[in-house]
N, C-alpha and C positions, 0 to 999 in steps of 0.2 A: 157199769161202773157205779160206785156210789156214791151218791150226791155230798157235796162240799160241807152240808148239814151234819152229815155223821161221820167226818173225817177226825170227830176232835179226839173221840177215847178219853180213859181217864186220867192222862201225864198232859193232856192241854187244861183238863179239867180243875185240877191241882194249880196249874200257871196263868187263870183265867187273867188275871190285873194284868198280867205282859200286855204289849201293843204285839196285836196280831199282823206283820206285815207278809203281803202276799206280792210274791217275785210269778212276773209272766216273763221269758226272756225268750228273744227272738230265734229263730229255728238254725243256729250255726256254733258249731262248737266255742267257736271265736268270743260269739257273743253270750255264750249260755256260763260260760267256765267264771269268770271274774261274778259274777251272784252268787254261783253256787260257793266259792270263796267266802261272800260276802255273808250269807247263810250259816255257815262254818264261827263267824266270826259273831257275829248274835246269839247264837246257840252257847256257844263256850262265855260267852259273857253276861248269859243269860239275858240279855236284854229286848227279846221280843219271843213270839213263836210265830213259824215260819209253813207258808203254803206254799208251792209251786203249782205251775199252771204249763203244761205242755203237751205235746200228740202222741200218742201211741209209739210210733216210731221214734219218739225222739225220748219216751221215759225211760230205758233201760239205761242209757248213757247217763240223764242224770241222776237216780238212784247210785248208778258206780258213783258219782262223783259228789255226792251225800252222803257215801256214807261215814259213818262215824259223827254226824250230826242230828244227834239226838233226838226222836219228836218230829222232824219236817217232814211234812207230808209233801206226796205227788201227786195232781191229780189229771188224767186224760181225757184232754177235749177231741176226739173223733171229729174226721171231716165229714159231713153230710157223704152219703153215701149216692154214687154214680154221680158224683162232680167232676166236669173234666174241663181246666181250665186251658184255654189257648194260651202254646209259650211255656206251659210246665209240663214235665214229664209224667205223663199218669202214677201214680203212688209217689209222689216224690215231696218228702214229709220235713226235706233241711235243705239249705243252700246248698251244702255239700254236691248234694244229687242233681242240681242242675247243667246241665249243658255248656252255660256262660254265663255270665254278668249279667246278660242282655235280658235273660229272663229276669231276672231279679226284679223287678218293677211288677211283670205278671205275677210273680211268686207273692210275694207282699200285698198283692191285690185277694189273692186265692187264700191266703192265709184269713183274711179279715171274715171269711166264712163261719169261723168260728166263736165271730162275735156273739150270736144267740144266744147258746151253752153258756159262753161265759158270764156272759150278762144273768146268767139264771142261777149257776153255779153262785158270782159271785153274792147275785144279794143274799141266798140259803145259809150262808156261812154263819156257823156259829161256832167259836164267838165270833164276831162281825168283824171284819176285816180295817184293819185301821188306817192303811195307804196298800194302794198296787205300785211297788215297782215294775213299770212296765219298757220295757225298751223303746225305744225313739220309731226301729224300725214299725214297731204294733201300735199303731198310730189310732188305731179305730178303740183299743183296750184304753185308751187315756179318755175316751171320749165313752165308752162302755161305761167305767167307773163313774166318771160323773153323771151318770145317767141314773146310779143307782143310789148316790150320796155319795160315794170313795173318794179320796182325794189321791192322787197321784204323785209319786216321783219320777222322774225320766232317766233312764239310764242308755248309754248311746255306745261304750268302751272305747271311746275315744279322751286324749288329754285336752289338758282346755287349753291350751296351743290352739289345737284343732278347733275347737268350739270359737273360739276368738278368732280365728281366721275367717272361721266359716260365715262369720256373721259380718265381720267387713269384706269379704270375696262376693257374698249376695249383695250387700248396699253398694257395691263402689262396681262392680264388675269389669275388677281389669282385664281381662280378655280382650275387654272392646279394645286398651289402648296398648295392648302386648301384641296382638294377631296383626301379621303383615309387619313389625316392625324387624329391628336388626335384630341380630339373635341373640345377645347379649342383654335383650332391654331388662328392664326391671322394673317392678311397680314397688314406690313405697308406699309400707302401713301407715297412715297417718296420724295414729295411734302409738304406733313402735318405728318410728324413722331405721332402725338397727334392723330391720325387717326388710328385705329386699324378694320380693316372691318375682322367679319366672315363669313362662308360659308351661317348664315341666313341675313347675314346682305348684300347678292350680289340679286338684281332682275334676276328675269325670264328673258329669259333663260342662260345668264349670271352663274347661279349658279350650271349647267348642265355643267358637264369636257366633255361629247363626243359633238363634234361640227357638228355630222350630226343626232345628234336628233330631234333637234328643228330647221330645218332647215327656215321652213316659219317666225316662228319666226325673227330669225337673219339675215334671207334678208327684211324685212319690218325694223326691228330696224336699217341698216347699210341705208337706204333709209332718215330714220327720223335724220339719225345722216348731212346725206351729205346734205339734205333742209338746217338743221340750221347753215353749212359749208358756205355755196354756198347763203346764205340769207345777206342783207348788215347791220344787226342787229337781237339783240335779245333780246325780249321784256319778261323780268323776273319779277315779283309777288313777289317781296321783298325789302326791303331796305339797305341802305347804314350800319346804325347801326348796323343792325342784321347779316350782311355777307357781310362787307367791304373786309375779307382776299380771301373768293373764290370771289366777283366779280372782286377785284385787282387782283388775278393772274388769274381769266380768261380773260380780257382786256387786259394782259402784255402778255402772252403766249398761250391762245389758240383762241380766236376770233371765230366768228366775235363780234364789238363793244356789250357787254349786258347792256341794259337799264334797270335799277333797279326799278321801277317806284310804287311800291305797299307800302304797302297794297291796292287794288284796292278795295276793298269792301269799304273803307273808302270813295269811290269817289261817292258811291252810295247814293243820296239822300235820306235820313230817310222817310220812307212812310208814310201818316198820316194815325190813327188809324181808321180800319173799322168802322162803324154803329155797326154791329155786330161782336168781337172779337172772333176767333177761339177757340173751347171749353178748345185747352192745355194753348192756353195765359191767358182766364179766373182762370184755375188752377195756373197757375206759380203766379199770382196776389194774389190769396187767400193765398198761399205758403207765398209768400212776406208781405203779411198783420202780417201773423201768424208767422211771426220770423224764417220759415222753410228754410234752404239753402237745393238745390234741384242739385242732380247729371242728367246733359243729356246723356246720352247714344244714339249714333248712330256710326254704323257699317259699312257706306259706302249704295251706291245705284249700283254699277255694278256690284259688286260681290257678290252671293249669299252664304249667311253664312248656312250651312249646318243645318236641323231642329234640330240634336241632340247636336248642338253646341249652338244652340241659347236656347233649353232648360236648359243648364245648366249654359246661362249666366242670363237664368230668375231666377232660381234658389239660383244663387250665390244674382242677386241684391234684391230677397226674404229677403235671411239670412241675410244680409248688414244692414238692420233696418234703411237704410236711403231712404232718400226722393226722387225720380228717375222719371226724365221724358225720355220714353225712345219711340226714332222713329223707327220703325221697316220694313223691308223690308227684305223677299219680305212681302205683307201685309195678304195673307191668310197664313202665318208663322202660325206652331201649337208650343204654349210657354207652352205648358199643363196647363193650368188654370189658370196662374198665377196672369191675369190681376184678376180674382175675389178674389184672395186671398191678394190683397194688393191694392184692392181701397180704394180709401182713403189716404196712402202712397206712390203708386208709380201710372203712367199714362203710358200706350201704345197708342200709336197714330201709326195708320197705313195709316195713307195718310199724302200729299207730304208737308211736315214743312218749315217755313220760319227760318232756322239756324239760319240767323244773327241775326234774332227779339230772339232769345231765348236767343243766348249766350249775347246778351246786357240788357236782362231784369235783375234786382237788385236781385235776387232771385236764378240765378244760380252760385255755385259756384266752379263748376268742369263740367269735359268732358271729358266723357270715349269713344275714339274714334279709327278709322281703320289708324288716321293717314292719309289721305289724303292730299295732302298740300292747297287744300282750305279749308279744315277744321282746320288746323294748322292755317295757316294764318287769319283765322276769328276768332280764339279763341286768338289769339294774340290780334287783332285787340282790341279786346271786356276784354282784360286783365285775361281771365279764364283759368286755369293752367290745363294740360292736365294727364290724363292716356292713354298711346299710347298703341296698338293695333293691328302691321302691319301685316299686311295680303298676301297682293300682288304688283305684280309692281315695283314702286320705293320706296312704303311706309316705308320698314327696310333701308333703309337712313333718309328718312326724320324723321325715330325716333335716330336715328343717331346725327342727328343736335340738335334734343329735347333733348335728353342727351348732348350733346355739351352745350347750352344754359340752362338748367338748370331749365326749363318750364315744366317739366314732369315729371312722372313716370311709369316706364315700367309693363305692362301684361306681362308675364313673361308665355310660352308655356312648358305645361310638357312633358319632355322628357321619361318618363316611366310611366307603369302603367295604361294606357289606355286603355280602351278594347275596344274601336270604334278611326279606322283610322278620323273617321271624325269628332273628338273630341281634340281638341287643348291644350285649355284650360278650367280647372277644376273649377266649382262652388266656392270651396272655395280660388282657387286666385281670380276670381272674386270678391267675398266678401271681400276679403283682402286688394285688392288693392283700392277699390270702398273707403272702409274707412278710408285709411292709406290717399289719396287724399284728403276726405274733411274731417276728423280730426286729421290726425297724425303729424308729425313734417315734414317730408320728403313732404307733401300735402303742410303743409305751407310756406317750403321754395317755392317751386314751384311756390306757390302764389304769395311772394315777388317778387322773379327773373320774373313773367308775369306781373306783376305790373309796373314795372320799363319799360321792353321793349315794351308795350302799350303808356307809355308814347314818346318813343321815336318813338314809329310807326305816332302816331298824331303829333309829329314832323317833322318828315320827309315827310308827304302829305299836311302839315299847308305852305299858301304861304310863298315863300321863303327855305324850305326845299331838303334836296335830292332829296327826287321823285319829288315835283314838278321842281324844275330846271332840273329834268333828262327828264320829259317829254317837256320841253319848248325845250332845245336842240336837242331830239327827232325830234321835227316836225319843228326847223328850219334847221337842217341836208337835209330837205328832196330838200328846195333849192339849196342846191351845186348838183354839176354835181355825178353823181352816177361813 
């Protein structure tokens, strides 16, 4: 590979005076998608030239999701050769590929391998790098950078809901006085009295009272917490309108500066339409033709939804009698038969969907989702009222906010009655909620209330806006003295 030194050519050569900002983004599509946005949106504005930093395995992915961004280069750090970490799966180069969550601490440990390179890559740069956006998860890259003079921003894709939670869920640890009480209880934010968090509503392993259970766990999260400490910014996937109260008091009391700069997917230039159009966009078209409003359904891509869970949410969007495109993973998923019972009605698509192109087509008008905040954030974006879902992570905040905002309506997990632990949620909430979303009253306020803050998201990224003035300060920030 060739060194970071002779990556510039002579179209960097020509844009020397930009600030040269160089994006490392964590090994998950999740987390890699909202920069390469971000990327897209510098480029077109001209206001920086842009490097990436990622593995072999993971640069093909984002080259697709570059392109049309002028100038950014890729560049691949290889893992040292015959490293084989305990808890990861040999070649295994993204979240994606892991087994479970539980790796996830190993994975993030195996990743930091790649410190050396970088560290040698980065100082070679020319022209010389002006900040690493590095993600929260790459915790060793913010401590790399400083090691070579770089100053850092933190980027985490989480909203600062999340970030303001997370920071009074560490100092106050309600767990201690949720665990063992009624089921009902409730901790309030003492910050946001309006704020009522339960024992489902605290992420992994936060929501665990013994503190040497999850040990790996909470030394990887206290890592991710000091990056975005110790970073001279923090670069958040939301806007002004949408969470003025947590980004004002996390700029007044907890720091470092957050940059509000999103919806980022808005920054993403509209693709023009294949030659030939993928078989679920031909459907959603014929849908749209035939007066048909069509529920998407997707459950998230790293965490695997258990087979007998996903039977029963085939089940439930069976009984539903509505129109459903729904992406499925993982993709040899067994739905017991259901695509044949409801072609015609509803589509399974088992390979990898273009989200945004769905939730923007005229034809969907709901989104029954895991809750992930770019899935939030894109259904915003695209004005489509959600059915949340959370699953894992930080998701039970981020439907936290959903209910805050008024954009959704909750999946709702049965507490009794179950006879498989790895069954959640019941067919007939499924059904229930699938309808009450796209016809019942509680679906339509939803509507409205996603209506309205759609509009203000294309506000806020439209020149002259929040995000875009947050990003022009952003990268003229990066001239003053660090």
């Amino acid at each position: 590979m060739a060194s970071a030194a002779s990556c510039s050519g002579g179209a960097r050569d020509a844009q020397v005076q930009l600030p040269h900002v160089v994006m490392f983004p964590f090994m998950a599509k999740s987390h890699a998608i909202p920069l390469t946005h971000l990327a897209h949106l510098l480029r077109r504005r001209q206001l920086a030239t842009v490097t990436f930093f990622t593995t072999p395995g993971n640069a093909a992915f984002l080259r697709a999701a570059l392109s049309g961004a002028d100038g950014v280069a890729v560049l691949e750090l290889p893992f040292p050769d015959d490293v084989v970490v305990p808890g990861v799966p040999p070649g295994a180069e993204c979240v994606e590929a892991l087994d479970s969550l539980s790796s996830l601490p190993a994975f993030t440990a195996a990743v930091s391998l790649l410190r050396p390179r970088f560290e040698e890559e980065l100082a070679a740069m020319r022209p010389p790098a002006s900040v690493v956006v590095a993600d929260a998860f790459l915790y060793w890259a913010h401590a790399a950078a400083a090691a070579v003079g770089v100053r850092t921003l933190a980027f985490f894709g989480a909203n600062m809901f999340v970030h303001v939670m997370m920071e009074v869920i560490v100092r106050d640890n309600p767990v201690a006085m949720l665990a063992g009480g009624a089921s009902d209880a409730a901790f309030t934010v003492p910050e946001f009295p309006h704020v009522q968090l339960s024992l489902d509503d605290l992420p992994f392993p936060f929501n665990e009272p013994d503190l040497m259970a999850t040990p790996s766990m909470r030394k990887m999260g206290a890592k991710l917490l000091k990056a975005i400490a110790d970073s001279h910014g923090l670069i958040v996937n939301t806007f002004q309108a949408m969470e003025s109260r947590y980004i004002d008091h996390w700029n007044r009391h907890v720091g470092p500066r957050a940059w509000p700069v999103g919806p980022l997917c808005l920054a993403q230039p509209t693709t023009p339409p294949l030659d030939v159009a993928p078989a679920w966009m031909r459907w959603l078209d014929e849908k749209a033709v035939a007066g048909r409003a069509v529920l998407y359904v997707m459950l998230g891509t790293t965490v695997a939804v258990p087979g007998a869970q996903l039977r029963e949410v085939a089940d439930g969007l069976e009984h539903s009698g509505l129109d459903f495109l729904w992406a499925v993973r993982p993709v040899d998923a067994d739905l017991g038969g259901v695509e044949e019972r409801v072609r015609g009605r509803g589509m399974v698509v088992r390979e990898w969907v273009d989200q945004r192109a769905i939730l923007r087509h005229d034809g969907v008008k709901g989104f029954m989702s895991h809750c992930g905040w770019n899935s939030v954030i894109e259904s915003v974006s695209a004005g489509v009222p959600l059915a949340v879902w959370p699953m894992s992570a930080e998701q039970p905040l981020n439907a936290k906010l959903v209910d805050e905002l008024k954009i959704g309506i909750r999946v709702v997990p049965s507490k009794h009655g179950m006879t498989s632990t790895l069954v959640r949620v019941r067919s007939e909430e499924v059904a229930s909620v699938a309808k009450e979303l796209m016809k019942g009253e509680k679906g339509a306020e939803a509507a409205r209330n996603m209506a309205a803050l759609a509009a203000k998201a294309r506000e806020a990224v439209d020149e002259g806006g929040s995000s875009w003035r947050a990003v022009e300060e952003m990268i003229a920030g990066l001239g003053q003295p660090a």
